[in-house]
PLY file of the C-alpha trace (Angstrom):
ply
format ascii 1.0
element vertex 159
property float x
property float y
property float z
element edge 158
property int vertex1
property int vertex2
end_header
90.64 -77.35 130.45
89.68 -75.31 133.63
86.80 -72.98 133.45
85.94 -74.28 129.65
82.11 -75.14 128.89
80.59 -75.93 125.25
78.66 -72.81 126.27
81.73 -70.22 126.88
83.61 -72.22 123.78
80.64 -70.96 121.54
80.90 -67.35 122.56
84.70 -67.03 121.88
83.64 -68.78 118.39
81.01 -66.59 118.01
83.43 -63.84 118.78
86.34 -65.07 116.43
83.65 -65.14 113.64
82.81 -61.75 113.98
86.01 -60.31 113.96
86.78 -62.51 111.27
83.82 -60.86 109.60
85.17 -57.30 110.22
88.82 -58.19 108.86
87.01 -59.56 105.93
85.08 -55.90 105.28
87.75 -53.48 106.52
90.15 -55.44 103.67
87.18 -54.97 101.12
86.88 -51.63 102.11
90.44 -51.05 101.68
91.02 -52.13 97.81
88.20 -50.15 97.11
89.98 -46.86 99.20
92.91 -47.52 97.59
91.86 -48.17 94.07
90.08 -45.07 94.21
92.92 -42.91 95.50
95.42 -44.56 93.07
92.83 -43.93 89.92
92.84 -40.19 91.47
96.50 -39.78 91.42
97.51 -41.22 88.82
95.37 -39.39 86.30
97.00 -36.19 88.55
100.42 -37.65 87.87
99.56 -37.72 84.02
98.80 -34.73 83.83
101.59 -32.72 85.71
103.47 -35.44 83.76
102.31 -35.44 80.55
103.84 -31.84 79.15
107.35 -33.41 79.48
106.93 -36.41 78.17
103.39 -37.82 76.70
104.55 -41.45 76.42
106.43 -42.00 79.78
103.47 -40.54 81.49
100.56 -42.78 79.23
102.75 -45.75 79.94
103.08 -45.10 84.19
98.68 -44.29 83.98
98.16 -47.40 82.07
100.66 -49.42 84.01
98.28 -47.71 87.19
95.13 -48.49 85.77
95.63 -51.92 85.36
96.89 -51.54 89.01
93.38 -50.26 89.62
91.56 -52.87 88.06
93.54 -55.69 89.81
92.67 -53.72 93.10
88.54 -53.29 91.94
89.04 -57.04 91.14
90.49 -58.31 94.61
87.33 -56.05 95.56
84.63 -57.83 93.97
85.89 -61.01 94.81
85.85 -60.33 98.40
82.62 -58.73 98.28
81.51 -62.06 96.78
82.97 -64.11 99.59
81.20 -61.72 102.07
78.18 -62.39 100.45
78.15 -66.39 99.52
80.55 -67.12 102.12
82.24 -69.04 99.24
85.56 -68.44 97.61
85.81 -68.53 93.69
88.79 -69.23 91.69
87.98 -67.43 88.84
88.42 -64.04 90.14
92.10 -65.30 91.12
92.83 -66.04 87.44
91.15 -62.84 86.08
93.60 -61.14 88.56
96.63 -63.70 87.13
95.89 -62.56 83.32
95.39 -58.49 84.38
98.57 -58.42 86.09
100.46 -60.32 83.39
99.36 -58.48 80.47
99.88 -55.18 82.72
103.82 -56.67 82.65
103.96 -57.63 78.94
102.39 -53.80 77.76
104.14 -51.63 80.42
107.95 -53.44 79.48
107.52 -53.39 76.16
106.11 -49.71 76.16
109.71 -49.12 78.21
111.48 -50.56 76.04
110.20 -49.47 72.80
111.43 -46.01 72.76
114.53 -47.33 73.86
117.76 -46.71 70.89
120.07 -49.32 71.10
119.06 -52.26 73.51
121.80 -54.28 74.49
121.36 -58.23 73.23
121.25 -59.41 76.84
118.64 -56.85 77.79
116.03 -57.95 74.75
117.15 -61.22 75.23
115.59 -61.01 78.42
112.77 -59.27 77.91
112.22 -62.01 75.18
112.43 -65.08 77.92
110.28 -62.33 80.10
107.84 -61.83 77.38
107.50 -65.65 76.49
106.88 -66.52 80.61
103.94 -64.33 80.53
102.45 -65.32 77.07
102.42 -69.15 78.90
101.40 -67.80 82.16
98.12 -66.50 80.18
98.04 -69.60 78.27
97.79 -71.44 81.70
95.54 -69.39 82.96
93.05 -68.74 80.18
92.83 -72.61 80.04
92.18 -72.76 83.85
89.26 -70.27 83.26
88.10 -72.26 80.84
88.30 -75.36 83.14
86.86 -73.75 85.64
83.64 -72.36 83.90
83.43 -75.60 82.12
82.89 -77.47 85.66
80.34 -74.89 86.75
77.85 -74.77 84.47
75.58 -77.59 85.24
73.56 -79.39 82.43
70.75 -79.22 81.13
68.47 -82.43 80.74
66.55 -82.65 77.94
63.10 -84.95 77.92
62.44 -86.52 74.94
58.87 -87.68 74.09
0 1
1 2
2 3
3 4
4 5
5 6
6 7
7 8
8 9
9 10
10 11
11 12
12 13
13 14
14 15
15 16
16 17
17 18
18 19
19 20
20 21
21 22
22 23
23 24
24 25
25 26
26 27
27 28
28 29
29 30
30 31
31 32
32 33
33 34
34 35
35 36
36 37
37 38
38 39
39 40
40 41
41 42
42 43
43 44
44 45
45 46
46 47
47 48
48 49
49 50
50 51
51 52
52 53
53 54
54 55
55 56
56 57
57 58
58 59
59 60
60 61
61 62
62 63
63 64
64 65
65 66
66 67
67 68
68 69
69 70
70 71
71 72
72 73
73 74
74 75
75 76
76 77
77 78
78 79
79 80
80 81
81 82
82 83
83 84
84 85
85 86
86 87
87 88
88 89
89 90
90 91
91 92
92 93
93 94
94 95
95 96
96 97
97 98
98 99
99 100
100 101
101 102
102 103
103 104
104 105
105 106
106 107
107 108
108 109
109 110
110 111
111 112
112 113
113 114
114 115
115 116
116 117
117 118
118 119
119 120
120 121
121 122
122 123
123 124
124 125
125 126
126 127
127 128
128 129
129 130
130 131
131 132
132 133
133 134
134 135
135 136
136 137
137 138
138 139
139 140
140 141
141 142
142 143
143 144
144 145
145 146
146 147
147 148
148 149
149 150
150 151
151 152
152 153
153 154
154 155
155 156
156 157
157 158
């Protein structure tokens, strides 16, 4: 290539890597903005909802929350990449099982003030329920998996 030396190749790497840097702390920055403004308004959204209707507005904060702490979660793991310049799976699966059991309690919250539920409707909500129980199951044995093959052992000297 015209006009390329190892030198000028290093700068634009040197280059790339910062701005790959920055995109790596302005999106680490940005679950934390937005988990805070989402824990802020929901809690307002409770309460202006709340006098018309406690249990819609408990379910749509919880169902937020866990929103939150999938947000605080993609945060920290981030954070952690920034500073071991590693990526970890197990903040992946923690994310897996929040958002999962954030779909099992918020549908079955809906749907249990609900009179009359048509067969086909609990029906799926059953298959829907039963998809996320073995989504879990996957991924709680995946965690386990995981820390299993990261703790390093311990060596014992005998006499």
């Amino acid at each position: 290539m015209h006009g390329w030396t190892p030198e000028s190749t290093k700068q634009w790497v040197k280059w790339m890597q910062w701005l790959d840097r920055w995109g790596y702390i302005s999106a680490c920055l940005s679950f934390l903005a937005l988990g805070m403004l989402i824990f802020g308004y929901s809690w307002i959204e409770f309460f202006h909802q709340a006098p018309q209707g406690f249990l819609e507005a408990s379910i749509v904060l919880i169902n937020d929350l866990l929103l939150v702490i999938i947000l605080l979660e993609l945060f920290r793991t981030v954070l952690g990449f920034l500073q071991s310049e590693r990526v970890r799976l197990e903040p992946f699966l923690h994310v897996g099982v929040i958002a999962s059991v954030r779909k099992i309690l918020t549908t079955g919250a809906e749907l249990s003030h609900v009179k009359n539920i048509p067969k086909d409707t609990f029906y799926h909500y059953l298959m829907d329920l039963s998809l996320h129980v073995v989504i879990i199951l996957v991924l709680m044995i995946a965690l386990y998996l995981v820390r299993k093959s990261e703790v390093v052992p311990t060596t014992t000297i005998t006499p």
